[in-house]
N, C-alpha and C positions, 0 to 999 in steps of 0.2 A: 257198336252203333254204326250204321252205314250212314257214312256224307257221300255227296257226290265230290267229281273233282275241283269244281271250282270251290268247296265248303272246307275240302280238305288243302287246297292252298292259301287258304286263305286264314286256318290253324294254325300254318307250318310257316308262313308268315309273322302270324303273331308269335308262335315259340320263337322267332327271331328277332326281336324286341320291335316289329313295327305296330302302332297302335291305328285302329277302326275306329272313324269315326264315321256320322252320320248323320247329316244337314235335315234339319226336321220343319224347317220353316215354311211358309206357305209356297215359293218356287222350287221346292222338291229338289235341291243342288245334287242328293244323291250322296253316297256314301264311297268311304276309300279309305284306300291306308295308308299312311305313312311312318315311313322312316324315321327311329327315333321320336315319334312320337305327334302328336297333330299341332300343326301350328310351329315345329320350330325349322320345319325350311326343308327338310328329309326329300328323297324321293316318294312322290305318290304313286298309287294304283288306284284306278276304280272298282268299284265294287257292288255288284248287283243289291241293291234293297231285297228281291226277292232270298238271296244269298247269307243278307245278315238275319232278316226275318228267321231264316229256316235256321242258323244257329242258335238266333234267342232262342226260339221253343223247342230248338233239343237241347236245350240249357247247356248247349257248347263255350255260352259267352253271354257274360251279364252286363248290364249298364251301370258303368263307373261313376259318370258325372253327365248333367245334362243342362248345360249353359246356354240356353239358346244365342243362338240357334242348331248348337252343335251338341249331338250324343256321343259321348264316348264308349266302348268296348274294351273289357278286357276278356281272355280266356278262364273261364269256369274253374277253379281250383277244386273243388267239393266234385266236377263232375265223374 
């Protein structure tokens, strides 16, 4: 499967245990990753919507939980 390079740091990110989230609320916050996980303090990254989009639909990475206002991501196991 061909990612680009920001889809593919953003894989090689998550094999390093940091997790993708993605603010779905009506202010569009945008999505990022953090360190250790979302919400517990980690370093973050931002991260292109376009970027998570094009993972979901090459089912690189599925939706774990979605509390609004926040989506979570983990990487595809099955893919």
């Amino acid at each position: 499967m061909n990612l680009t390079e920001a889809q593919t740091r953003v894989v090689e990110l998550m094999d390093q245990g940091w997790e993708l989230g993605e603010d779905v609320s009506i202010s569009f916050g945008g999505a990022w990753l953090q360190k250790g996980g979302i919400g517990y303090g980690g370093s973050s990254k931002k991260v292109s919507r376009a970027t998570v989009h094009a993972l979901v639909s090459k089912k690189v990475i599925v939706c774990t939980d979605h509390r609004f206002p926040t989506r979570t991501y983990v990487l595809n196991q099955n893919a």
